[in-house]
Every structure is written in structure tokens, then in C-alpha cells.
N, C-alpha and C positions, 0 to 999 in steps of 0.2 A: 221886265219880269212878268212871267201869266203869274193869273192869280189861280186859284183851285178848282173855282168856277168856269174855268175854260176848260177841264178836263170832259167834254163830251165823249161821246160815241166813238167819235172821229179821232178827237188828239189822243184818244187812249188806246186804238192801236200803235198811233205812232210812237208813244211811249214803250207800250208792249214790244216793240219791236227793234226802239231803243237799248231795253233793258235786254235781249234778247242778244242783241250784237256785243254787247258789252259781256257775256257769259262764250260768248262766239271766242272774242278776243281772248277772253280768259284761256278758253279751251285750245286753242294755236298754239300761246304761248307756251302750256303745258305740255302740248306734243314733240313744238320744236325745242325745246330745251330739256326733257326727260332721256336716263340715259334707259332705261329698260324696255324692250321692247314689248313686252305687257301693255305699256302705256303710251309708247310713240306711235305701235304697230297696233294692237290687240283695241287698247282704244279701253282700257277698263281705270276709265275715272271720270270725275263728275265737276263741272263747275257753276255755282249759282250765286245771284242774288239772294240775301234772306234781311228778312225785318227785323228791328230790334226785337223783339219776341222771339222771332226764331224760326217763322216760316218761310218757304221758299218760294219766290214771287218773281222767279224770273232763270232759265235754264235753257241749253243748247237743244235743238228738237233731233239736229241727226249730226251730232257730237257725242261721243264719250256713254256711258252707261245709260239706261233708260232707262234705273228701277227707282230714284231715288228723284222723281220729280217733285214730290210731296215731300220727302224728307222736311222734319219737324227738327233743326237743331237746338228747339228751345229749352229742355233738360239739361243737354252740353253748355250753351251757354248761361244756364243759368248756376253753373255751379264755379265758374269765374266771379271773386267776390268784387274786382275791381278794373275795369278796361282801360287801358290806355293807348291815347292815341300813337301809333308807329309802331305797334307792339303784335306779332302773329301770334294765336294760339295752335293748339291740335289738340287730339286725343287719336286712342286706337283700342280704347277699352273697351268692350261689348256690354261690361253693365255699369259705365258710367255715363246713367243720360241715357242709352241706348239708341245714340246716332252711330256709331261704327260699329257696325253688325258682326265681324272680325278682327282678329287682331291683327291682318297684313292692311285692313286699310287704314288709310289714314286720314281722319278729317282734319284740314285745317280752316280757320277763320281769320280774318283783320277787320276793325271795325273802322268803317269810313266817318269824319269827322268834319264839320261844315261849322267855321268860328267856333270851336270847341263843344258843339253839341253833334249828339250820334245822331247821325242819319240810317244805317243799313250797315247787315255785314258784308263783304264778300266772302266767299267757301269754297270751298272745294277737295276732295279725297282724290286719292289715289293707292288703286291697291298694290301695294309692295312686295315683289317677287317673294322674297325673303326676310323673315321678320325674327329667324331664329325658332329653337323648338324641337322637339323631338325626331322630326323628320326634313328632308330637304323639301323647301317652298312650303314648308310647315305645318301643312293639311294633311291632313288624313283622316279614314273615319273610322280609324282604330284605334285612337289617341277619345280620352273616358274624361276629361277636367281641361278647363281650360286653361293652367297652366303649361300644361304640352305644347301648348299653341303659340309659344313665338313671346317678345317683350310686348307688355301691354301698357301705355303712356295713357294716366288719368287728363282730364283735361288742363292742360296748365298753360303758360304764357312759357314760348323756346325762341323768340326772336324777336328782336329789339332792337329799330332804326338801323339795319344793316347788319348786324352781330344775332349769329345763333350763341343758345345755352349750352357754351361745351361741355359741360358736366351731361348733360342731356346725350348731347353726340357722342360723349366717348363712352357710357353708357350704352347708347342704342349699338355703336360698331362694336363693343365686346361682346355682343349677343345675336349678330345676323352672320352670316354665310358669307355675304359677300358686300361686305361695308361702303364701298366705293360707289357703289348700284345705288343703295339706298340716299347715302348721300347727296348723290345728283336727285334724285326723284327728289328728294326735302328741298333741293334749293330750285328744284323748275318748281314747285310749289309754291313759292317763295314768291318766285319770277310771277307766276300765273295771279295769285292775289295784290301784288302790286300793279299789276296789270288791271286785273280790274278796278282797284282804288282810282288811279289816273283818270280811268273811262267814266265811271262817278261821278267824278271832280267834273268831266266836260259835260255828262248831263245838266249837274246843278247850275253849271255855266251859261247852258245853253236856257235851261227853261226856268230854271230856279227850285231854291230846296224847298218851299213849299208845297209844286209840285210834285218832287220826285216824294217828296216825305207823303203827300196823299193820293198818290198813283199807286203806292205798293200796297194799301187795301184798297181801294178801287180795282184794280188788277186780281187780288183774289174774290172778291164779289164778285167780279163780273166772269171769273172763269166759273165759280159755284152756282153762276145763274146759269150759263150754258149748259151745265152739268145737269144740272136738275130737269132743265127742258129735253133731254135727249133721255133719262131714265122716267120721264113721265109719260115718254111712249114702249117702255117696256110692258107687258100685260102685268099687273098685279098676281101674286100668287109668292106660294112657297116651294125650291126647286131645288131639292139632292142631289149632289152627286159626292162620288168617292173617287180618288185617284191613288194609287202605289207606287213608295219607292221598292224596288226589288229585295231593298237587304236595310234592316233596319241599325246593322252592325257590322262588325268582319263575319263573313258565313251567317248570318241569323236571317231571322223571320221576314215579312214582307211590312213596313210601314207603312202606316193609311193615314190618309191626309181626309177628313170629312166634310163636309162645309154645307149649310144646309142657307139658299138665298133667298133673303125676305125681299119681295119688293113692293113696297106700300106708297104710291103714289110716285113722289119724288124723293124718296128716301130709299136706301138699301143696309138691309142687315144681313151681316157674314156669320153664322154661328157656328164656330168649329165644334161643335161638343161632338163628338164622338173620334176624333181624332186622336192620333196614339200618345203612350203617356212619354213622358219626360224620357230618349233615351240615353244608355248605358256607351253611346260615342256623340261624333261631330257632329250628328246631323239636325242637332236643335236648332230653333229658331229665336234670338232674345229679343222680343219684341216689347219684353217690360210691359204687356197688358194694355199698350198703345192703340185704341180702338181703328185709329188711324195711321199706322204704324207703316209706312212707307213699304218693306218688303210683304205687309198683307195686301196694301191696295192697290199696286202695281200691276195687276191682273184686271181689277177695274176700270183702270185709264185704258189701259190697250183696249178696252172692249168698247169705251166712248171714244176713243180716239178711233176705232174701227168706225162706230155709227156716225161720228160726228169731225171727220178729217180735218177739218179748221178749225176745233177745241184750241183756247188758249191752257195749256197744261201748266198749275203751278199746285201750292196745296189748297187751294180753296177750290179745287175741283173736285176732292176727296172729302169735303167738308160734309157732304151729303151720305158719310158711308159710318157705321158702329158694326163692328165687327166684336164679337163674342172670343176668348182667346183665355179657355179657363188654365188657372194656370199651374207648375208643373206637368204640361202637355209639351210636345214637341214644335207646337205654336206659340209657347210662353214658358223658355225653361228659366229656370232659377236657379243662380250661382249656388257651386262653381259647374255647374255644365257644360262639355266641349260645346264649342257653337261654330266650329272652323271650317265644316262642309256644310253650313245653314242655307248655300244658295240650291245645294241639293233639292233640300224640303220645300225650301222657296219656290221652286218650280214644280214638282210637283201641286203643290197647292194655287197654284196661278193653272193646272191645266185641271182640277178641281172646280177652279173658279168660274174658267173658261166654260165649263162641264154643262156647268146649272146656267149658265149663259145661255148655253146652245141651248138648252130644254126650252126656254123662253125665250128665245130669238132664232127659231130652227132655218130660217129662210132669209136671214141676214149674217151670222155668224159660221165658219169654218170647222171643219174638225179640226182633232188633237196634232198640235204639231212635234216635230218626235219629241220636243221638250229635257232632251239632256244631254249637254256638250261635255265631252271630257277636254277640261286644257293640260295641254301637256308641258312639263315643265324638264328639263335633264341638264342634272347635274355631270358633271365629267371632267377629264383632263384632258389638255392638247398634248401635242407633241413636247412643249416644255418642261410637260409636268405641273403647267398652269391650272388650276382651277378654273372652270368655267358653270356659271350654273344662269340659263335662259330659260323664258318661257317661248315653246315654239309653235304655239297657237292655239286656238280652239277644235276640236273636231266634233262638228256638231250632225242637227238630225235634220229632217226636210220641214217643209212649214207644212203645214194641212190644208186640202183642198177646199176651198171654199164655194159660196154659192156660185160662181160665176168666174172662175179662174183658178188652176191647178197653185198646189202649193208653189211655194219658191224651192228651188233648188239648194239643201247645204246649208239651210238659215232658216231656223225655225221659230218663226214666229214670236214667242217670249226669250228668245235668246241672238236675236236676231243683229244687237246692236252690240258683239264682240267678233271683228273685223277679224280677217286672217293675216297671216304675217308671209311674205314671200317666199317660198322656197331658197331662192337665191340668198335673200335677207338671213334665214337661219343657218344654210351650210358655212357663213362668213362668221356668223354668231357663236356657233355650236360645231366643236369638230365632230359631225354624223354626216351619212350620206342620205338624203333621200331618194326613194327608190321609185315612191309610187306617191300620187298626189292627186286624187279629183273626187268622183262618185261615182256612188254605189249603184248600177240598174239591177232594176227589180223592187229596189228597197222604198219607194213610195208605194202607200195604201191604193190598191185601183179604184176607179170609180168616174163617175159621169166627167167629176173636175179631179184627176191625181193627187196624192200625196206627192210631197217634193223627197227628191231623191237625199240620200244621206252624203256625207262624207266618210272619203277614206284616207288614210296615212300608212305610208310604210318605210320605216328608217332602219338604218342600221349603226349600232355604237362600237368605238372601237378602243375604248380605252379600259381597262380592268377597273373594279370598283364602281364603275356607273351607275347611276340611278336617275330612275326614270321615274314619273309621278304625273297619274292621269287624273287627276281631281273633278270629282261628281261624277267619276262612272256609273252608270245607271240605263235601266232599259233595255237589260238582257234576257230579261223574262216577260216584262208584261211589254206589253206592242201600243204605239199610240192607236188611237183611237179613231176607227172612221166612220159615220152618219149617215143617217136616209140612204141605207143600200151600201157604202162605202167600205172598203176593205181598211181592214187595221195595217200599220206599217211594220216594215221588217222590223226586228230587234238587232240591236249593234250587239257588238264583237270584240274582242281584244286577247292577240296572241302572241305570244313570246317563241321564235322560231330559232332553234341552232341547229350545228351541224346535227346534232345527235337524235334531237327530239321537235318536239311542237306541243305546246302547254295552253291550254283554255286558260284565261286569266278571270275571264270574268267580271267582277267587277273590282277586283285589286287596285288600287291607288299607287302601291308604291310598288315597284320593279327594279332588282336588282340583277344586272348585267356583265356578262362576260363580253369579255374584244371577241366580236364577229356576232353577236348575237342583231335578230330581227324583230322590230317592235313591227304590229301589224294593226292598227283602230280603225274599230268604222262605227259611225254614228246610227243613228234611228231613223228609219224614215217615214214621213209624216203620214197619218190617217187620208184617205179617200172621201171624199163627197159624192154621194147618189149613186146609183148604179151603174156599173160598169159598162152592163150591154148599152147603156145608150151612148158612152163615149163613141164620138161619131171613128168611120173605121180610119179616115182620113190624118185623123190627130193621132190613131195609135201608129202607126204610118209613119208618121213623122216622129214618134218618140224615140221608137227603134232605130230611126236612120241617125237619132242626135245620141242615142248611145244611154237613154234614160230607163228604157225598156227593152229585153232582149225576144228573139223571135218567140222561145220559148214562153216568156211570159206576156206576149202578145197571146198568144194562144190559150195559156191557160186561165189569166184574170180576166181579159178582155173576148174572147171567142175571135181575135183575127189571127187566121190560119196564111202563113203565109208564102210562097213557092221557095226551090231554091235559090233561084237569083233574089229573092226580094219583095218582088210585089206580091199582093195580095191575092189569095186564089179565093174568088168570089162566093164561090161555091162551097166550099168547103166552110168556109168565115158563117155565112148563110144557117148552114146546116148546126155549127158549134154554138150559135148567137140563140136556137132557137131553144135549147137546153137550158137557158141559161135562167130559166124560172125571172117571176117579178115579186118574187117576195122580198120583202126591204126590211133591212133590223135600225132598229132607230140606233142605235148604238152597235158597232162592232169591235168588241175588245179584246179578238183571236183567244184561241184555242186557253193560254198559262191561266188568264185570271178569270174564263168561263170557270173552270176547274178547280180554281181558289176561290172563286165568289160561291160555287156550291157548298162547298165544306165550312165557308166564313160567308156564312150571310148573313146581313144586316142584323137580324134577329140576334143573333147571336153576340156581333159588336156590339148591338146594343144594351145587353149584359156584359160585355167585356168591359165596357167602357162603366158601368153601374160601379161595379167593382174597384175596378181601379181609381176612379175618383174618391173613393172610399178611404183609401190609403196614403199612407205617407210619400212624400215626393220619393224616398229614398228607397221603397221596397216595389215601386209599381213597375220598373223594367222587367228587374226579376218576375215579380209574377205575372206579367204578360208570359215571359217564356216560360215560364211552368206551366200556365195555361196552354197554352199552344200545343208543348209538347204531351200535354196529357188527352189534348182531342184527338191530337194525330194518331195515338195508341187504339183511342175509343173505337169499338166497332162501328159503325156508320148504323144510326139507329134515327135518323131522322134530322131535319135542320134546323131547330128549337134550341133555347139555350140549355137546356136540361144538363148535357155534357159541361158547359161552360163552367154552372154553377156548382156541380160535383166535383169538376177539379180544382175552383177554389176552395171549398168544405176541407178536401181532402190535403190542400197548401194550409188550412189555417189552423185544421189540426195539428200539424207538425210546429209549427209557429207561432206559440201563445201572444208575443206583440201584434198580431195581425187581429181585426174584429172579425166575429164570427158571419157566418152568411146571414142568418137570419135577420141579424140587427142591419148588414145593409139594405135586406131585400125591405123590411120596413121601414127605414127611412127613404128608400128609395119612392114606397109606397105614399107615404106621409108627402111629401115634396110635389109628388104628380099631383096627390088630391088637392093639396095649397095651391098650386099653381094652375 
């Protein structure tokens, strides 16, 4: 048996990488015994080692989800009064603990036992097609409480040596869509944390529990010392950025995610304050005020796992981050708040995060990558009159061009680790035909290095009743974002085509269908790095022959002009290239949100936001949109808040429970001078 003191440099990769395989094995078993193709296909679940505390000290690096490496399950487990060995827990509630961010996922735990003392748990979620709820696959971001959202399991103890809690199952089947789905996903769950119990048992076999019980903080040390030595070569400074969802509701306003990034040596503070308040649908975030709250700092790891490719990733990488997260905001709502399209928000605020990155790392970090996948989910009938309800994949945006290499094609970058599911795989799954399946040219940002081309979908359903459910549509108005010179990316799309007509959908979620109708999606594609005219003419050349760029838009992003067979007419390229000016915008965020940043500038948020902190959690949606829509009336007299704060005067006149402006505007006073 090692004793503790042998844990060097040396054996604690081996261990790291022990524990590593042991989350591996987890994740296989989970794949191959999961009936949903969400989870066997799509790849949207998570399996780890965590401490008895609660942290995560050990996960798959290109398995399964990639937001929750940090995940803290130690709230969840701490509200279990008593553990037993043989015994599986879960939960699926958003604000019990605030480890399942949703109510389709599901986390489960078993706690591994060595001579009757806890060693570690093993964990793991997996998000379930159908969890029941107002709509099919039970998202939406039209749905206002989180009871709409599907059954929600506090944490409790449903499995015991072999035997689930059937009270629990028959429970959970009178309230999901399609009972037998779920069922299986519960018991490859099952499968997956016994799986890794066993792998466990042979570590403590192998090296003994002393070891493994002082490797898993050893392991988070040592990934928080990595951590801190790759943010000590960030420059110091403080670094804004803002990012938008298109719709903060069905048809409403634009949502702003704010994030203002400290970085003080080897430390980073996230402070959302200005960020929107608590909204009136799905799109909240329940992070419970977790300064370290896994779906905040998951934007952080990509950006050290960019600098620092061989990071050990657990939560003691994120040890180093205090993230601000005032709350009733859409970064910290409070029950009962929908919370069911939260990875919406989630992303936006990772390409936020991303944002104030770039400002501080402009020659090692990427532009915006299109940052929003719609997954598609359809319900329908076969020919039997069978029920069927699948998810049929992601359609996602391009990655963003980076200093030194065009985006990825179809996978962008924070969403990058939700696989696609086979055409073949879904017409077997799903009576629909597909019609059309790849990407989108044109839809990468231009620039020295490309934005990655988007993805497109085109099926058709043939059953009456259908429904269809694109969850996080987003990115049809504002464009990702491209850098030093870099063009912004297309904006995606979504259309409903019959014989009769053709319907802009926009950013709709749920879609109900006639037999013969045509569903059409296409993702976002990702932001441009540096200037166009210098992509050499050779690469644009070759974009157009692989079908990423068309001649047309060889010619107009890029200046190559090119004949009608094909090649390039030299002369002409020459003459288009020399037009093409060397003026460079540090930021290019196309045409929608130039034209919304003027009318909402900063200035102005930042009385928005004075305001509504002011107020009750329950009145600050509403008067966001009162706000709003009394600027949009206002004559254009300037970009100051002046407008801002007349419309709420004139909201608090009518509303004696609301405080008057003046009393904000002096505490607002009073609080800058304190601070």
C-alpha cells in the first residue's frame, strides 16, 4: 500500500488520469445502455468523480457535456440527512441545492464505501428528452414558473441494492410523454454509477484509500495552481463587455447579459451588475448566488483550457474566480422562476465572458463563435398511430476565427461538445424525411482566419398533429461577433414551408405541423478574425471549391474576383483588394445591434439597471418593458438617461407600490459615495 507521501508530481498524474478513465468507463456505459438518442447520440450528459463535500475532482475531457466540470454537488448532497451504502440518490429540482439547473436533467449520486467509511461519490446527469409539462420535451420560453416545466424530484434516496422506488417511477411515468425513454435513461444511470463504484473499489485496490482519499484534494490544488499561473499572465485591468439574447420572451425586448472582468493578479472577478432583471419566461439562470456556480464559470475554463491545453480541469480550477450575480437578475433568479431555456442565457453570457477575454487577450483568444444551437426535438405518429417523440439533434453555429486558424465548421466553440445524431439514425427513429443536411456558405464572419460555417436542416413531417420544438433559438437578429478587422457572422433562420405558404418562424420554439409540411433551420455562423483583404487569395480558392464560400462572396467579403470556369482572374482580385481600405474595428457586431447599441447605450443601462435594482423581484420584468417601450416612443433627443428616467417617473406615478425616482436616484447617490 503507498502511503500519501508518495503522491509526487509524477504519481498524481497517474492518479489524475486514473480517476479520469474511471469517469471514461462511467461515460461508455451510459452511452451504451441509454435508450434516447439525446444521450447515446447527442452525448448531453455528464459523469464524475466528487468528494465527500461535493466537489468535482475528476471528469471525461471529450465525453458527454463540458459545462459542468466544476459542478459543486455539495448543497444537493448536503441535504441528504443520511447515506447509505448500496443506496442511489438524484434530484432534478433547480432550486434544491442548485446542481440541476433544469428540470429534464437529472443528477444522480452513489456514495462509494471502503470498510464502511465514505470515500468519494460517484455522479452523474443526464438530460431527459421528456420530463412532462406544458409542452413536448418541456421547454419553452413561453412557459412564466417553473412548474410548467415538467415533474421536479427533490433530492432523495430512489435505489436500493438493486430495487428502484416504485412509488417514485410510477410517479415520474404518470407525468412524462413517453415513460419507457425515461425509464431506460434511469436505469443506464443506474448502470453508469455502478460502474463507476467497481472502478473505485480497483483504484483503492490498486494504490490504496489513503491515497485515493488524499489525491482528490491534491488534484484540486494542483489544478488551482495551474489555473492561477495561466491568469497571472493575463494583463491586470478591468474589461466590459455586453452580449444579447434576441428576445427576452415570446416577441419581447432584447436581453443583455453584462459582465464587467476584474483581473487582479491571479484572481478574476465576474460582476454582472448591469445585467437584465429576473425575466417574465425560461430564460433565467438558477445559480443560487453561487459565486462559483458551474454554468457562470464555464466560459472561464474554455478560455484556460484555450491558454493552457494540458489544464487538469476539475473545480479547483475555478477556485480562483468570485463572480458577482445580484440577485433576482437573470443570472440569479428566484423561485418560482421558469429556469427551462437557462442554457439560452448561459451562452450568451459565456460569449459575454468570452468578450472581456478578447479585450485582454486580443492576440491569443478567438472571436464570437455563433454561440446558439437550436436542438430539435418532434413529437409525432408512425404509421400505427404509435407515438413517437425523439430528439434529432443539434443545429448549431460556426466556431469563430481565431488568431491563427479559421473557425470549425458546425460546432461552435462553447457548444461544441453536443455531437450530431445520423440522418440515417433519425429517419429509423422519427417517421420524417430529411431532405437536406450540411452547411451553410456565406454564413462564416470573413476575415484574415474565417468564421466557421453554420449548420443547416431540412425535414419534412407527415403525420397530423406534429410538433416540433427548436429549443434556444436565438441569433436571428444580433450576428456573432468578429475582431481586429473581422466580419460578424450570418444570423440563422427558421422556416415553416407548405404547399400554400412559407412562414418566418423566427425564434419560435414550439411548431405545430400539418402532413406534408417543411421544417427548414440554419444555425449562425461564427465571427471573422483580422482582415479579410489579407486572407491569402489561395485559401479563398479553396473555400469556394469545398463549398464554404460562394463565388459571390468570394468577391464581395474577400475582393477574389473569379472567372467563369473558376480560377481566379488576377486582375480583377487586384483591382477589388485595393478598395478594400485598412481600417480595422476592434469589434464587429453588424448592422441589428450597431443600431440597438445607439438607442441603448450603456449610459442609459446603466440607469436601467439603477432602477430596477430598486424594485421588487416581482415588478422589475414589467417595468423593463414599460421602459422600453416608452423610449421607443420618445423622440430621439439624445443618448443620456434622461428619457430612461422619465419613463420610470411617469410608471411610478401610476403605481403607488413602486418608490419614487428621486428616492432611487439618492440612494443610488449615497451608495457610489460609500463605495
Amino acid at each position: 500500500m503507498l502511503h500519501t507521501r508518495a503522491i509526487n508530481r509524477a504519481m498524481l498524474q497517474v492518479l489524475a488520469d486514473y480517476c479520469a478513465a474511471t469517469t471514461e468507463a462511467m461515460a461508455y456505459t451510459l452511452m451504451r445502455t441509454a435508450h434516447s438518442s439525446f444521450v447515446k447520440e447527442t452525448e448531453d450528459f455528464t459523469t464524475q468523480l466528487v468528494t465527500p463535500r461535493g466537489e468535482t475532482f475528476a471528469s471525461p475531457k471529450g465525453l458527454g457535456a463540458t459545462w459542468f466540470t466544476g459542478l459543486d454537488y455539495g448543497p444537493a448532497l448536503r441535504m441528504i440527512e443520511k447515506y447509505e451504502e448500496g443506496a442511489v440518490y438524484l434530484t432534478s429540482d433547480p432550486y434544491s441545492g442548485h446542481v440541476a439547473t433544469h428540470a429534464p436533467d437529472v443528477h444522480a449520486w452513489k456514495p462509494v464505501y471502503h470498510l464502511g467509511e465514505l470515500v468519494c461519490f460517484v455522479a452523474c446527469h443526464v438530460h431527459h428528452t421528456d420530463v412532462g409539462g406544458a409542452v413536448p420535451a418541456s421547454l419553452s420560453r413561453s412557459l412564466v414558473e417553473v412548474q410548467q416545466e415538467g415533474i421536479r424530484i427533490p433530492p432523495m434516496k430512489v435505489w436500493q441494492d438493486g430495487v428502484f422506488d416504485q412509488n417514485l417511477v410510477r410517479i415520474i411515468e404518470t407525468n412524462v410523454r413517453m415513460g419507457e425513454q425515461n425509464w431506460g435513461d434511469l436505469n443506464a444511470q443506474i448502470a453508469c454509477l455502478n460502474t463507476g463504484e467497481a472502478k473505485v473499489h480497483e483504484m483503492i485496490k490498486r494504490f490504496g484509500v489513503d491515497v485515493i482519499r488524499a489525491c482528490q484534494s491534491e488534484l484540486l490544488d494542483y489544478a488551482e495552481a495551474q489555473a492561477r499561473s495561466v491568469v497571472a499572465t493575463i494583463p491586470d485591468g478591468d474589461y466590459f463587455f455586453a452580449d444579447y439574447a434576441d428576445e427576452d420572451s415570446e416577441n419581447g425586448v432584447p436581453c443583455r447579459v453584462a459582465v464587467t472582468l476584474k483581473v487582479q493578479g491571479d484572481n478574476l472577478i465576474l460582476d454582472f451588475t448591469g445585467s437584465d432583471p429576473q425575466l417574465g419566461s425560461s430564460l433565467n439562470m438558477p445559480t443560487g448566488g453561487n459565486p462559483r456556480h458551474a454554468l457562470v464559470t464555464i466560459a472561464v475554463v474554455l478560455v484556460l483550457s484555450t491558454l493552457h491545453p494540458g489544464l487538469v480541469l476539475n473545480s479547483g480550477t475555478t477556485r480562483l474566480v468570485n463572480a458577482i450575480l445580484p440577485p433576482g437578475t437573470v443570472m440569479n433568479a428566484v423561485a418560482p422562476a421558469a429556469v427551462g431555456m437557462r442554457s439560452l442565457v448561459v451562452a450568451v453570457s459565456q460569449l459575454a465572458i468570452l468578450g472581456a477575454f478578447q479585450q485582454a487577450l486580443p492576440d491569443r483568444l478567438a472571436a464570437s463563435p455563433g454561440g446558439a444551437a437550436s436542438l430539435l426535438n418532434v413529437k409525432t405518429l408512425d404509421r400505427t398511430g404509435r407515438q413517437i417523440m425523439a430528439s434529432i439533434g443539434p443545429i448549431s453555429g460556426g466556431g469563430g476565427g481565431g488568431p491563427s486558424r479559421d473557425g470549425v465548421e458546425g460546432s461552435g466553440g462553447n457548444r461544441s461538445f453536443l455531437r450530431n445524431t445520423p440522418v440515417e439514425i433519425n429517419e429509423v427513429e422519427v417517421p420524417i424525411q430529411i431532405d437536406k443536411y450540411g452547411l451553410v456558405p456565406d454564413s462564416g464572419g470573413a476575415g484574415r482566419f474565417r468564421g466557421g460555417t453554420a449548420m443547416i436542416m431540412e425535414f419534412k413531417v407527415f403525420s397530423p398533429n406534429s410538433v416540433v420544438t427548436a429549443r434556444n433559438r436565438n441569433r436571428t437578429r444580433f450576428a456573432s461577433w468578429g475582431v481586429l478587422g473581422g466580419h460578424a457572422g450570418k444570423v440563422s433562420s427558421f422556416y415553416r414551408n407548405s404547399n400554400t405558404m412559407s412562414e418566418n418562424l423566427g425564434n419560435t420554439d414550439v411548431v405545430r405541423c400539418k402532413p406534408g409540411d417543411v421544417i427548414r433551420i440554419t444555425g449562425p455562423g461564427g465571427g471573422g478574425y483580422g482582415n479579410p483583404a489579407e486572407r491569402p487569395v489561395a485559401e479563398v480558392l479553396t473555400d469556394v471549391r469545398a463549398g464554404f464560400v460562394t463565388p459571390g462572396g468570394a468577391a464581395t467579403d474577400y475582393g477574389v474576383v473569379l472567372k467563369p470556369d473558376g480560377e481566379v482572374d488576377a486582375m480583377a482580385t487586384e483591382a477589388a483588394r485595393s478598395v478594400f481600405g485598412e481600417h480595422v474595428e476592434r469589434f464587429a457586431f453588424g448592422r441589428e445591434r450597431q443600431e440597438y447599441e445607439a438607442v441603448w447605450t450603456r449610459e442609459r443601462y446603466d440607469a436601467l439597471t439603477l432602477i430596477l435594482a430598486a424594485l421588487p423581484v416581482s415588478w422589475r420584468f414589467y417595468a423593463k418593458h414599460q421602459i422600453f417601450a416608452s423610449v421607443a416612443e420618445a423622440p430621439s433627443s439624445g443618448v443620456g438617461p434622461d428619457e430612461v428616467y422619465e419613463a420610470y417617473a411617469n410608471l411610478a406615478a401610476l403605481h403607488s407600490e413602486l418608490p419614487q425616482l428621486s428616492a432611487i436616484l439618492s440612494e443610488g447617490r449615497r451608495v457610489k459615495t460609500t463605495a
